[in-house]
C-alpha positions as CSV (number, residue, x, y, z in Angstrom):
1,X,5.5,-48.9,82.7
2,X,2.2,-49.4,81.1
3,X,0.8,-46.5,82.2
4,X,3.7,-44.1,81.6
5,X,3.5,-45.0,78.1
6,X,-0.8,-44.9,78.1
7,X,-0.3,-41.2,79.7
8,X,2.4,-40.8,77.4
9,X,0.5,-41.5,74.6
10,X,-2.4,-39.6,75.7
11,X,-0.8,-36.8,75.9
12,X,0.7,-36.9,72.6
13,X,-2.8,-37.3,71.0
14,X,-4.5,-34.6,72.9
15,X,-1.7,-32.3,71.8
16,X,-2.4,-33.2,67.9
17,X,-6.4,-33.1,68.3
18,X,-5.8,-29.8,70.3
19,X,-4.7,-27.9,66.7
20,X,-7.4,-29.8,64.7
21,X,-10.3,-27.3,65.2
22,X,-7.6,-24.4,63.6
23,X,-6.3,-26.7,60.7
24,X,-9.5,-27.6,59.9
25,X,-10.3,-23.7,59.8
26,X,-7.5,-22.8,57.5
27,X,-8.4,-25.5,55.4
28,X,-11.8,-24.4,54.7
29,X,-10.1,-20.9,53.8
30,X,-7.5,-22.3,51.4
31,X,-10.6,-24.3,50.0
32,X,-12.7,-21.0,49.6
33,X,-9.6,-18.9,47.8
34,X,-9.4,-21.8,45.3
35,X,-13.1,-21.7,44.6
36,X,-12.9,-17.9,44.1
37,X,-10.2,-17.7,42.1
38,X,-11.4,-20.8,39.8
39,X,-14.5,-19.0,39.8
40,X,-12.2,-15.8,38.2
41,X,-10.8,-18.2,35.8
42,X,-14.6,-19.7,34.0
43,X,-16.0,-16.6,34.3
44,X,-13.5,-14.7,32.3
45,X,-14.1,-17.7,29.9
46,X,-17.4,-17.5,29.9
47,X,-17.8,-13.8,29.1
48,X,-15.6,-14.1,26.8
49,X,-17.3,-16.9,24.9
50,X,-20.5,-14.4,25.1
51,X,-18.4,-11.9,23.9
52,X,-18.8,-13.5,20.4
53,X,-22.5,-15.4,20.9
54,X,-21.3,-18.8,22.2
55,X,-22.3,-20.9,24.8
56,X,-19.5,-22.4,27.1
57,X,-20.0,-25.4,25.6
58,X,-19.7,-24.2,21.9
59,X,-16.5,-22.3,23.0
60,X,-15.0,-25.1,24.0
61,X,-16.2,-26.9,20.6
62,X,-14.9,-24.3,18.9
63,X,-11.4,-24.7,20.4
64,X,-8.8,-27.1,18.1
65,X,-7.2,-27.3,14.9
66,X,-4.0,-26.6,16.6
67,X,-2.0,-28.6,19.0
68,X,-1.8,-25.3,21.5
69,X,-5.9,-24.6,21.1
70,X,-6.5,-28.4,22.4
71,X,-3.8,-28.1,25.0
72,X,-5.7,-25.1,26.2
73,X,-8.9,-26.4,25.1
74,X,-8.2,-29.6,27.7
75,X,-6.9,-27.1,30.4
76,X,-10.1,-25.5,30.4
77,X,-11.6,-28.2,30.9
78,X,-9.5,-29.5,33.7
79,X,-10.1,-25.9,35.0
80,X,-14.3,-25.9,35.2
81,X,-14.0,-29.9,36.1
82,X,-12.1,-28.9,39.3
83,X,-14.3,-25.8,40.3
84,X,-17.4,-27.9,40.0
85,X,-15.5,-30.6,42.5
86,X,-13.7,-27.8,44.6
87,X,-17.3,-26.3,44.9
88,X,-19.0,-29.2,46.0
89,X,-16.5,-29.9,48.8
90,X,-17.0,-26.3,49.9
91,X,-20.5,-26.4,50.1
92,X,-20.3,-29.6,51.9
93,X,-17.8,-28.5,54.6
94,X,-18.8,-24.7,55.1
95,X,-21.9,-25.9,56.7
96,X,-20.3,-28.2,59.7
97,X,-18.7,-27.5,62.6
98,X,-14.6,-28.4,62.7
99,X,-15.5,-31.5,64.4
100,X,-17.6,-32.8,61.5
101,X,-15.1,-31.7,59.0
């Protein structure tokens, strides 16, 4: 009985590690299109904060006196805070082989 259920079982989990290697693969792509399009996203920022001589920074700054410019002021934020993570865990993945992922 003990070894139905040990063959069982190892069947089960070579089936599931089996499709790891290709889930791992599409992750890494998902990763990369949110990376490019956050990329999109600050850079049309940034131009257009250079548009009119201001830093990132002093963009951002510049943003309030209304309840909608802070709202958007904060989503910005949220925006470059989560390419600057998203980017560090492509770089860190892109480089290692699915098993090391």
């Amino acid at each position: 009985m003990i070894r139905v259920l040990a063959l069982a079982g190892g069947l089960c989990g070579a089936a599931a590690l089996s499709q790891f290697p290709e889930y791992s693969q599409q992750y890494l792509q998902r990763l990369a299109g949110a990376v490019d399009e956050l990329s999109a996203v600050v850079a049309a920022f940034d131009a257009s904060a250079e548009g009119v001589g201001l830093t990132r920074a002093e963009a951002l700054d510049e943003m309030g006196g209304s309840t909608f410019q802070t709202r958007l002021r904060a989503d910005m934020q949220g925006n470059i805070a989560r390419l600057d993570r998203l980017s560090a865990d492509y770089a860190a993945l892109s480089g290692t082989v699915p098993l090391e992922r």
